[in-house]
C-alpha positions in Angstrom: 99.6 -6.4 -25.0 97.8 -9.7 -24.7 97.8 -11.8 -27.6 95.4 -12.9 -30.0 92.5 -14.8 -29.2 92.5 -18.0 -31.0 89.6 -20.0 -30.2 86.3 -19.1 -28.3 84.1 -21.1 -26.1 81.1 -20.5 -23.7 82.9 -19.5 -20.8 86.8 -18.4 -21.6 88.9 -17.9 -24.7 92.0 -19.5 -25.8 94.8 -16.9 -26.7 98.7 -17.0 -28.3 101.6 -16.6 -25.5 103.5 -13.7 -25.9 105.9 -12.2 -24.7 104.5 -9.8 -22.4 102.7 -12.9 -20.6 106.6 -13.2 -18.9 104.9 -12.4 -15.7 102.3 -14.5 -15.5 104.1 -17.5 -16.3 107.1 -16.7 -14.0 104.4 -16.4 -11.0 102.3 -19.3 -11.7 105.2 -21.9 -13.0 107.1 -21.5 -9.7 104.2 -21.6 -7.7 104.6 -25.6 -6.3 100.7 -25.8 -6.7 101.3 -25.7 -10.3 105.3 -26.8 -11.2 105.4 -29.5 -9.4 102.3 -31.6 -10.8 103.9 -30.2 -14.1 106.6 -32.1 -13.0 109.5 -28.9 -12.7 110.8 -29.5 -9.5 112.2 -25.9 -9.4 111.3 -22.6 -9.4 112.4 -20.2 -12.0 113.9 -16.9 -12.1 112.1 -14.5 -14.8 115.3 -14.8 -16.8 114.5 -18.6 -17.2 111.0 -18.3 -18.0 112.2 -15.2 -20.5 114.6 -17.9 -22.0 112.1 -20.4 -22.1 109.3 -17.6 -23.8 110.8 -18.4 -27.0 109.5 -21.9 -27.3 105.8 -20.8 -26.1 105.7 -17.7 -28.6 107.7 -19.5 -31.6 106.8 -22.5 -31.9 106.5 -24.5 -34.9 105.6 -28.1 -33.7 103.2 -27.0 -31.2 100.2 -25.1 -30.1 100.6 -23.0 -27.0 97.5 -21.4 -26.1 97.0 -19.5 -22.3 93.1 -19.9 -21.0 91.5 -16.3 -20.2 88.5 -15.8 -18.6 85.9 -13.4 -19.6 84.4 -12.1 -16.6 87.1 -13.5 -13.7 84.7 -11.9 -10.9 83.0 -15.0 -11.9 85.4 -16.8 -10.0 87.1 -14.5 -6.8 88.7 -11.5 -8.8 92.2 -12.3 -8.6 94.7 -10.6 -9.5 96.5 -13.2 -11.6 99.3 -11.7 -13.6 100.5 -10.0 -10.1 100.5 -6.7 -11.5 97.9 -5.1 -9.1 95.3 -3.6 -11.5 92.9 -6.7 -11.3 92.7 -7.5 -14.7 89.0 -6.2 -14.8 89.7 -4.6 -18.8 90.7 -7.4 -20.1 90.3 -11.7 -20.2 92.7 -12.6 -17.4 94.6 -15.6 -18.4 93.9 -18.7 -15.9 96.1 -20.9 -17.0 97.5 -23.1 -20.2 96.8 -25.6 -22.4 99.4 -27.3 -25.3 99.8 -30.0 -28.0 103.7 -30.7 -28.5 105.3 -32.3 -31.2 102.8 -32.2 -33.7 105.4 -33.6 -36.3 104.6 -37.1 -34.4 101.8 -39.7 -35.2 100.4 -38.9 -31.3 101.4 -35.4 -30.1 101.8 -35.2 -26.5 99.1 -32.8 -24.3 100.1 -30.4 -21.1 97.5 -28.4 -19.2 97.7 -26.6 -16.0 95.5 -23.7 -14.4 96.0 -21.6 -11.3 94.6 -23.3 -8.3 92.2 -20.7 -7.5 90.5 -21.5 -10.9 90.4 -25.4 -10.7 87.3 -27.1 -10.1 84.8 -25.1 -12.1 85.1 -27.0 -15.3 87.7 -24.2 -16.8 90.0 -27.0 -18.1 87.3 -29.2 -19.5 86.0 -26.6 -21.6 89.4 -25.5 -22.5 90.9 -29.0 -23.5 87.4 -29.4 -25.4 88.4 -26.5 -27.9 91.8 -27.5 -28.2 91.3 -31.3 -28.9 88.5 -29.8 -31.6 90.9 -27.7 -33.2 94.1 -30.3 -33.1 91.6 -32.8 -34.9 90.2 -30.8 -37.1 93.2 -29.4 -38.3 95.9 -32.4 -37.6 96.3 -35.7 -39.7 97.3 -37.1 -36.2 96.4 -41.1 -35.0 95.4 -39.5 -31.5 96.9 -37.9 -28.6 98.4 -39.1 -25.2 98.8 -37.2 -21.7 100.9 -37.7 -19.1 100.1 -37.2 -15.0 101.9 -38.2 -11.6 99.5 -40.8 -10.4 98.8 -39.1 -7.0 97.2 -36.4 -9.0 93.4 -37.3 -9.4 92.2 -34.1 -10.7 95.0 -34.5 -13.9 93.8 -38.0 -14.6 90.2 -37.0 -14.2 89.8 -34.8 -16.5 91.6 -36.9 -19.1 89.4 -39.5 -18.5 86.3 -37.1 -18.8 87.1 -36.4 -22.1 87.5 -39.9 -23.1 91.5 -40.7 -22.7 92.3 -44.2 -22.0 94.8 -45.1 -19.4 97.4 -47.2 -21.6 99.9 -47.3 -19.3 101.6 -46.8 -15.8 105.5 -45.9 -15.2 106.0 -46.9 -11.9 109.0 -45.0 -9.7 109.1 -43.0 -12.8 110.1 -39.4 -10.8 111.6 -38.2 -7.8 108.9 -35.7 -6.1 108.9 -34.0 -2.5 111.4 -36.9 -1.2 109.9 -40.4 -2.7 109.6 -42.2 -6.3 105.9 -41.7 -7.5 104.6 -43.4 -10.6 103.2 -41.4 -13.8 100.0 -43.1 -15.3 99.9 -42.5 -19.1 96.5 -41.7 -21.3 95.6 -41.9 -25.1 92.9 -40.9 -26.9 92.3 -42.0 -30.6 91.1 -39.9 -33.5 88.1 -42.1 -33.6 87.5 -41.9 -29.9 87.3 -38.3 -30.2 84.6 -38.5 -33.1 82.6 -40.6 -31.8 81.7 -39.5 -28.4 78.2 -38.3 -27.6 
């Protein structure tokens, strides 16, 4: 049973994890496409994810919110959740967006959507409802992101919404056989605000 939606937008709807979204996470977060610009160099077993569930679905210090899409025909009708049925009765979750440690002065963002759904301007839309919310409801300073440097689409969209590039970590992971640097964004309260 999906979970409940959370926050609405124009195009998609923000939902809780739960645990019956086991599947979906399992096949997506050990696809490469998506784990390994999330920076998990391994696949994992549905055990794993099962284990990991817990933090997604009971979470106090952070938001954990998969991205559905209303009408996925929109896009090319995927079955996403890999259970055959096409998803047609229900939103079909896209992807995921989250705010960790919210018990900090700038809590930390992570975002990812299947690749079949990239490019369309799902994870602007998304990010826009969740920084909305986390302001609105936060007495946080601002927010920071993190994103290999090689990936341009990550760092885009961070910098579409307004995020700052404070930093760069040079040779700060091992990926696919060589040291790659991971650029650092942050985006101020104020920043947020005041945008047009």
């Amino acid at each position: 049973m999906p979970g409940s939606t959370f926050l609405y937008g124009e195009r998609l709807t923000l939902r809780t994890v739960e645990r019956d979204d086991t599947e979906f996470l399992q096949r997506w977060q050990s696809d490469p496409r998506v784990r390994v610009p999330l920076g998990m160099m391994h696949p994992q077993n549905r055990k794993q994810v099962e284990a990991g569930m817990e933090k997604y679905v009971e979470s106090d210090d952070g938001i954990n919110l998969l991205v559905c899409v209303d009408d996925w025909e929109e896009t090319d009708g995927a079955d996403v959740d890999g259970d055959g049925d096409g998803d047609a009765d229900e939103p079909a979750p896209i992807g995921m967006v989250s705010v960790m440690h919210l018990d900090h002065t700038r809590p930390e963002l992570a975002y990812w959507l299947i690749p079949d759904a990239r490019g369309d301007g799902y994870a602007t839309e998304a990010m826009e409802l969740l920084l909305d919310y986390t302001f609105d409801t936060f007495e946080i300073a601002g927010l920071w992101a993190q994103a290999f440097a090689y990936n341009e689409g990550s760092w885009g969209l961070l910098e579409r919404l307004g995020f700052e590039h404070e930093g760069t970590m040079r040779n700060h992971r091992f990926v696919r056989g060589e040291y790659v640097d991971v650029v650092c964004y942050g985006l101020l309260r104020e920043e947020w605000s005041d945008r047009e």
